[in-house]
N, C-alpha and C positions, 0 to 999 in steps of 0.2 A: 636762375639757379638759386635754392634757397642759402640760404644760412647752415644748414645742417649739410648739403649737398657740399657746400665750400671748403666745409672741414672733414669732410670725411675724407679718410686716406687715401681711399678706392674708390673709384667714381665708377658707379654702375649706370650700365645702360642696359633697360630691358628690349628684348628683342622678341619681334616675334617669329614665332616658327610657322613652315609654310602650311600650308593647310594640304588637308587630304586631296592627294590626285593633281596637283599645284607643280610646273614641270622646272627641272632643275637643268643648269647649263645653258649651252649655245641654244641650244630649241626654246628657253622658255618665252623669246621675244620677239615677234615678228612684227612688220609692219611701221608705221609710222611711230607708235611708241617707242621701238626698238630702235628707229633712229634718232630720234629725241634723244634717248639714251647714250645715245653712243657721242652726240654731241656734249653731253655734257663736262665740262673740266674735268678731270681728276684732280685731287687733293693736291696741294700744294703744299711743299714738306719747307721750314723754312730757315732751315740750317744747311750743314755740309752731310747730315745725317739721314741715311732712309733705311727703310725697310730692306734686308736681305732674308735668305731660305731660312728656314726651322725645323729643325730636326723634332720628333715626336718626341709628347711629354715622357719623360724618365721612369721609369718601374720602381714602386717597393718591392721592397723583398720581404717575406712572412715575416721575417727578424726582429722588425720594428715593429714591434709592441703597442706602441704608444700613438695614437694615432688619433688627429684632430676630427672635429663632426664632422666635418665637411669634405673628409678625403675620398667618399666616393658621391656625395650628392654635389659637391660643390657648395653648397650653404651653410654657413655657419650658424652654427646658436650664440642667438644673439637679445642678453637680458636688455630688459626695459629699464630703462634708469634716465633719470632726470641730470641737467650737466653737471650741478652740485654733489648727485647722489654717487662715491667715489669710495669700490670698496676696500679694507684694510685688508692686507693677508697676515695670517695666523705665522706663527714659526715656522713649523712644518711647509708650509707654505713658500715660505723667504728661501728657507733650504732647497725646493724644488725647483726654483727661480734663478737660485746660483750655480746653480747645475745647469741648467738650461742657458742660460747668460754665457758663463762658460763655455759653452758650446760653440755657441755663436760664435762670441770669441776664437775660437779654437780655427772655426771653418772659416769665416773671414779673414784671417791671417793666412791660410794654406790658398785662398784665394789672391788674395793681396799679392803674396811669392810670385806668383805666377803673370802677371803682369806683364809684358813685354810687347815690342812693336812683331805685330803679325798674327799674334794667338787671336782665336775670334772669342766672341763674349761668349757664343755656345758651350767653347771648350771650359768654359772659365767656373760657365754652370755645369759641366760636367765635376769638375774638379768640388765643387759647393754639395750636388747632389752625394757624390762617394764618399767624401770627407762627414758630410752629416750621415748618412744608413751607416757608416764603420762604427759611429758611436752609437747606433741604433734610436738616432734620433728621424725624425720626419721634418722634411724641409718646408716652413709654414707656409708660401708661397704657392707651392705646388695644389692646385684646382680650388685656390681661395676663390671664390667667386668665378671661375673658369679657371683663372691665370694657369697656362700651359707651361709654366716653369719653376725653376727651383730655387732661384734668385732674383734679384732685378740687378739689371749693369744699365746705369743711365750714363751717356757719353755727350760730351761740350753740352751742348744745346737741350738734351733731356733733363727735364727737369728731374722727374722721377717713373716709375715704373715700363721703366726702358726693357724690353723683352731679349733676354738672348739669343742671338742670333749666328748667320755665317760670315758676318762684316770680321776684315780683320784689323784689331786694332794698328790707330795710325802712331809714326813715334811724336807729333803734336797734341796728340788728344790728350784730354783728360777725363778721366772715367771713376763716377761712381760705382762701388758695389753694396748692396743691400743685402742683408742675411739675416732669419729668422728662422730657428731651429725650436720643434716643440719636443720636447721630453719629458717622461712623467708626469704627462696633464696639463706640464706649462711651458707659455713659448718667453725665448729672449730674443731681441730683435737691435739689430746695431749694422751703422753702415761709415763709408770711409772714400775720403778721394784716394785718388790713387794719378800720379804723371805717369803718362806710358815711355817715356825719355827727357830727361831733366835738360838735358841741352837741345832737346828741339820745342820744347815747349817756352814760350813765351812770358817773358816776365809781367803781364796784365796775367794771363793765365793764373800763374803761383799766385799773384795777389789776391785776388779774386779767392783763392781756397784756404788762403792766410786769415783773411779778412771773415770767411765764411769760421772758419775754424775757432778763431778770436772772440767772438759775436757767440758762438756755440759754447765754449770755456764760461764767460761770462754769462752768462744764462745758465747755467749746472752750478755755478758760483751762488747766484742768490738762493737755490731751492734751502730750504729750512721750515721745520714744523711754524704752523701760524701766518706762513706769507700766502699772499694771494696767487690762482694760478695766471689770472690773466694780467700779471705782472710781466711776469715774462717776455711778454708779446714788445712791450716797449722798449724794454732792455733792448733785444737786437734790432728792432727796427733803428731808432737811435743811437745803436754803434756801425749800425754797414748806412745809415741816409749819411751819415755825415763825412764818409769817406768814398761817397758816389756811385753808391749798390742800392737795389730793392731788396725785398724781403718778397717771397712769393705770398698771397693771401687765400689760392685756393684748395692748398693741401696742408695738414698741418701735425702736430704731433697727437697722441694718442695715450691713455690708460694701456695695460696689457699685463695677464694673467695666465688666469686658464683660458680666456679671450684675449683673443689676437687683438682687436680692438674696440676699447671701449670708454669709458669716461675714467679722468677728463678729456676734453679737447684742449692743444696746447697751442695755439695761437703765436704766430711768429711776428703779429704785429703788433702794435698800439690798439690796445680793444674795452672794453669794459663790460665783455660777457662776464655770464654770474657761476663762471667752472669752476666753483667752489675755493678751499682750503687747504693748503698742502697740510696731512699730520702722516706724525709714524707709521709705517708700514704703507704706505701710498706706492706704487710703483707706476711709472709711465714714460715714456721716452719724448726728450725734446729732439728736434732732427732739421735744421731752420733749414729752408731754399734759398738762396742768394744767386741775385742775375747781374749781369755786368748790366745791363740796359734794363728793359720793361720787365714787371712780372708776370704780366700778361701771360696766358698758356693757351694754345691750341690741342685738344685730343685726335690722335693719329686714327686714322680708319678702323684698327685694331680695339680701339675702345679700351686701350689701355695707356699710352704712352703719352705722358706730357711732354710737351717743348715749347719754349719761351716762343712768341708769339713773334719777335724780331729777329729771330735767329741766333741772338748771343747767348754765351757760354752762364753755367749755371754750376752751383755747385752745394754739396751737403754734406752733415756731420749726423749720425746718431749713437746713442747711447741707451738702455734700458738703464733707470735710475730708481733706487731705493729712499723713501725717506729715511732719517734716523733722526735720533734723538738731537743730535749735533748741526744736522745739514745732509747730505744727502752722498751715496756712492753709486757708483756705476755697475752695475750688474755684468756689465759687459766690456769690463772695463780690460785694458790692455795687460798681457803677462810676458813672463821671462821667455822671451825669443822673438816678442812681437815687433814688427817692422815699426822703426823710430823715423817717422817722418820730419821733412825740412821744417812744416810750418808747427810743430811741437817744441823745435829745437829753437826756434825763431820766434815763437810766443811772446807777446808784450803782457799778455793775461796770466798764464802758466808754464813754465819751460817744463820740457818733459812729458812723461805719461800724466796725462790726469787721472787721480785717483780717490777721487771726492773733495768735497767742502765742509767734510768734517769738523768742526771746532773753529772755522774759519769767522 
């Protein structure tokens, strides 16, 4: 896997398609090949997490307006840029970023609500899909690259882009959800643990999304005009090695505009790539991986879903962030009603919402 393959968010796999007259189903295998086949293992899923049913991708509605390149092809436009090359937005621009940040905000909070032991992660993307079309925004997930959904919900062992499903949640799990709303050209993207019951969830568990969360504060801490980005990457490596956590290495954070994603790349490790300079008007999200054990990741047969490669539990923060003149705020950052989690309240880095490192 290259270097570019490591960091890209979304790990694509091309596939090919069958050729003309090419026969599908139980007929297309006969004979000694076909038992070969049928010998061979199925995948090996290596947590307490699998695959359940999927309901069909969710509909727009003509209402939404606004709507990404890739809503009916699947593929994104996607500019050429070198990892230095890191574009500014204009005003106009920053405005249409907070509106869409916002959003986000908005749907991952009516998300979050909802929570509880039994709801499946399907319903959870049903509640992401409605909550974004009511504001007549489009859910950026939905046929990015295929993705047959409207959110991602990565659970214990998922590292990230955990597809919604009919599992229902357990009251030990703990569960990521990710949200990316595009409105007016531009998308905001921010995501959040979530316990699905605070008293059957385990205290390695909370640690673990403390420790992740902690590591995430501190790293939105240093951003400021003139610092380097693959600074970063040490920051948290360095705060979760020394308290007995990895940092994952093969996903990482990302630029994001009118492109979902783009430069820089944000490195959750110790690095000395050359992704440029943070200056004003810089937008991009840091989002770290943290694993109780290895960072290792295996991809699920889906060609989507990461999972730590030992089975243990994993956990992530993100935020779309602005630079400013002072230090940097959160695009996506939390408002009046938003759910006030334990490890906010419990912060050694920041109590409370975070709400930049302005002046800091």
């Amino acid at each position: 896997m290259t270097r570019q393959d490591r960091c890209s968010l979304v790990l694509l796999h091309n596939k090919k398609k069958p050729s003309k007259g090419a026969k599908k189903g139980p007929q297309a295998g006969k004979g000694f090949g076909a038992v070969l086949k049928s010998l061979t293992p199925t995948f090996k899923y290596t947590g307490t997490i699998t695959p359940h049913s999927q309901s069909p991708p969710r509909p727009i509605p003509s209402t939404v307006l606004s709507l990404p390149s890739y809503h009916k092809t699947s593929i994104p436009h996607q500019p050429s840029q070198l990892p230095w090359q890191i574009e500014k937005k204009s005003e106009e621009d920053i405005a249409k970023m907070k509106k869409a940040g916002r959003i986000a905000r908005e749907v991952l909070d009516a998300a979050g609500r909802a929570v509880r032991p039994g709801i499946t992660t399907d319903e959870i993307d049903a509640i992401v899909h409605s909550e974004t079309i009511s504001r007549n925004a489009y859910p950026s997930p939905l046929n990015y690259h295929g993705y047959p959904k409207s959110c991602c919900t990565s659970i214990n062992e998922i590292i990230c882009h955990g597809i919604p499903d009919s599992r229902p949640l357990q009251p030990e799990d703990i569960l990521n959800i990710d949200v990316t709303c595009y409105y007016d050209g531009f998308h905001g993207d921010c995501s959040e643990m979530f316990i699905v019951d605070k008293d059957k969830v385990d205290e390695k568990g909370k640690e673990l999304c403390q420790v992740t969360y902690d590591c995430w504060v501190l790293a939105m801490e240093y951003v400021k005009p003139g610092r380097k980005y693959q600074d970063i990457g040490a920051i948290i490596e360095d705060y979760v090695t020394s308290r007995g956590y990895t940092t994952v290495r093969s996903f990482c954070g990302h630029g994001i505009g009118s492109t979902f994603h783009t430069t820089p790349n944000i490195l959750h490790y110790r690095n000395s790539e050359p992704n440029g300079v943070m200056e004003i008007g810089h937008t991009f999200t840091i989002e770290p991986m943290i694993c109780e054990g290895t960072n290792k990741h295996v991809t699920w047969p889906d060609d989507w879903t990461a999972a730590t490669q030992d089975g243990k539990r994993t956990a992530q923060f993100e935020h779309t962030l602005l630079v400013t003149e002072g230090g940097c705020v959160p695009l996506t950052g939390k408002i009046e009603g938003s759910m006030k989690q334990e490890w906010e309240e419990k912060s050694e880095i920041h109590k409370g919402f975070w709400e930049g490192s302005v002046g800091k």
